[in-house]
Every structure is written in C-alpha cells, then in structure tokens.
C-alpha positions as CSV (number, residue, x, y, z in Angstrom):
1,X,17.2,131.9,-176.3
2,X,19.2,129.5,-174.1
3,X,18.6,126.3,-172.3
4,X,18.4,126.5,-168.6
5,X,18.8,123.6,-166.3
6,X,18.2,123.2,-162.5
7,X,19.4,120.3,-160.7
8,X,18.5,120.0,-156.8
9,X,20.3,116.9,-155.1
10,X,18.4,116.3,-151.6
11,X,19.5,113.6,-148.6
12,X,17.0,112.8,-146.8
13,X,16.0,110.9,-144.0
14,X,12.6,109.0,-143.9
15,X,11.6,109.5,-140.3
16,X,9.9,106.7,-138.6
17,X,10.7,104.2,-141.9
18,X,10.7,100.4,-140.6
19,X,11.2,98.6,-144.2
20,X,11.7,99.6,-147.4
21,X,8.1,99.3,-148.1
22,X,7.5,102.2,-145.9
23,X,10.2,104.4,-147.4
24,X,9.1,103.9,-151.1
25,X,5.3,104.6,-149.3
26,X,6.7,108.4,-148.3
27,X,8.7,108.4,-151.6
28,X,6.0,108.0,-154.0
29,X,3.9,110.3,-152.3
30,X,6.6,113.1,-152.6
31,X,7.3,112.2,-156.3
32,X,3.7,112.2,-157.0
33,X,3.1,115.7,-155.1
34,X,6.6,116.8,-157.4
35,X,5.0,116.0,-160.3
36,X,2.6,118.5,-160.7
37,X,5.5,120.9,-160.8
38,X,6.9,120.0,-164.5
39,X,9.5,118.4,-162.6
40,X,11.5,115.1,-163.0
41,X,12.6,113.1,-159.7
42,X,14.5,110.1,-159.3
43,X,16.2,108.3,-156.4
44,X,19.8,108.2,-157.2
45,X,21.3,107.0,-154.5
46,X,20.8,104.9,-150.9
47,X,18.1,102.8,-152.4
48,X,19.0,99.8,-150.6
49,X,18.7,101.9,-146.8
50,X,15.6,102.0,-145.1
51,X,15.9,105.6,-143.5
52,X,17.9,107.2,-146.2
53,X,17.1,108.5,-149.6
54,X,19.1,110.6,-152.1
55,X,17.0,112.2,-154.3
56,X,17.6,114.0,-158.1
57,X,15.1,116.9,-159.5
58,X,15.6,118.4,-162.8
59,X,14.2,121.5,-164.1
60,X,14.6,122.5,-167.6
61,X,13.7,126.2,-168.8
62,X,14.5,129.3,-170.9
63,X,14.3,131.3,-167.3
64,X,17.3,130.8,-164.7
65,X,14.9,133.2,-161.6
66,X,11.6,130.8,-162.7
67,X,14.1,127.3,-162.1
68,X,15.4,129.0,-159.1
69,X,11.8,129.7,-157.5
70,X,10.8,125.8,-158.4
71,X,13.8,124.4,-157.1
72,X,13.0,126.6,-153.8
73,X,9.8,125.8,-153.2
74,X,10.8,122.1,-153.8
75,X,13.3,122.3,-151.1
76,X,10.9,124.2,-149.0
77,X,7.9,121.6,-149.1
78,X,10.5,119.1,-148.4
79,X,11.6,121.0,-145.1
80,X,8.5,121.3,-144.0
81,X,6.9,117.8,-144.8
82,X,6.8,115.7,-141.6
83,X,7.6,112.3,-142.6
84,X,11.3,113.6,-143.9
85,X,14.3,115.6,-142.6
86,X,16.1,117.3,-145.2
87,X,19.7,116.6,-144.2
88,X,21.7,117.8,-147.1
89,X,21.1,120.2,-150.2
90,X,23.1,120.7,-153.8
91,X,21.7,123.4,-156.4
92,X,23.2,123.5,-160.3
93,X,22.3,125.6,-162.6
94,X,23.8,125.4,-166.6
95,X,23.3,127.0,-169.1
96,X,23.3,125.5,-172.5
C-alpha cells in the first residue's frame, strides 16, 4: 500500500477583521472546526496582515478519492463560511 498526501493551500480574506486579535478569533474557530476532520492546519503565510491569511491543510491517506473528498469539503466549508472569502486555492496530491 502507498502513502497518499493532500495538501490544500487557501488565501483568504478575513472579512470585517479590525486587529489581529480579531483575525486569530475567526482563525481558531476554523482550525478548531478542521480539526475534527483528521486534518492538520497551519497559517503559513501573511501572519503579520490583519485581513489576510494563507492557510496550509495536510491530509495523509492510503486513498487518493477519500483525500480528495476531505480536501473538498474543506474548501467548500470555507466558501461558504461568512466571516472569510476564499480568494485563492492550490491542491497536491503525492504519492509516496
């Protein structure tokens, strides 16, 4: 059996954010409803900008379609949550 890994890399922008007290508010309530997914999050980039975030989630699996479907449903909820607007999207898959 192989490894399978699924990275999604996400800009966002934190609608609304005044401070970055309010951004890390709407970030830790996206990590913590990520979480529950078996999937790792981190904010790799724009930590310094109040509105902006760039945001890393890995997947790892023996089954490419079951990464895919997490790694949609990810960018889905993230779409569709009202405090952000999903501005840019990367997917990777590798096989190892």
């Amino acid at each position: 059996a192989s490894m399978v890994i699924g990275i999604l890399e996400v800009r966002l922008t934190i609608m609304g954010a005044r401070s970055l007290k309010d951004k890390r508010r709407v970030l830790k309530s996206l990590k913590d409803r990520f979480s529950k997914m078996n999937v790792s999050v981190a904010e790799v980039n724009d930590q310094d900008k109040w509105q902006a975030s760039t945001l890393g989630f890995a997947v790892v699996s023996n089954d490419a379609g079951y990464i895919n479907s997490v790694l949609d449903r990810i960018t889905l909820s993230l779409s569709e949550h009202p405090e952000v607007e999903l501005i840019h999207q990367q997917v990777e898959i590798m096989h190892i």
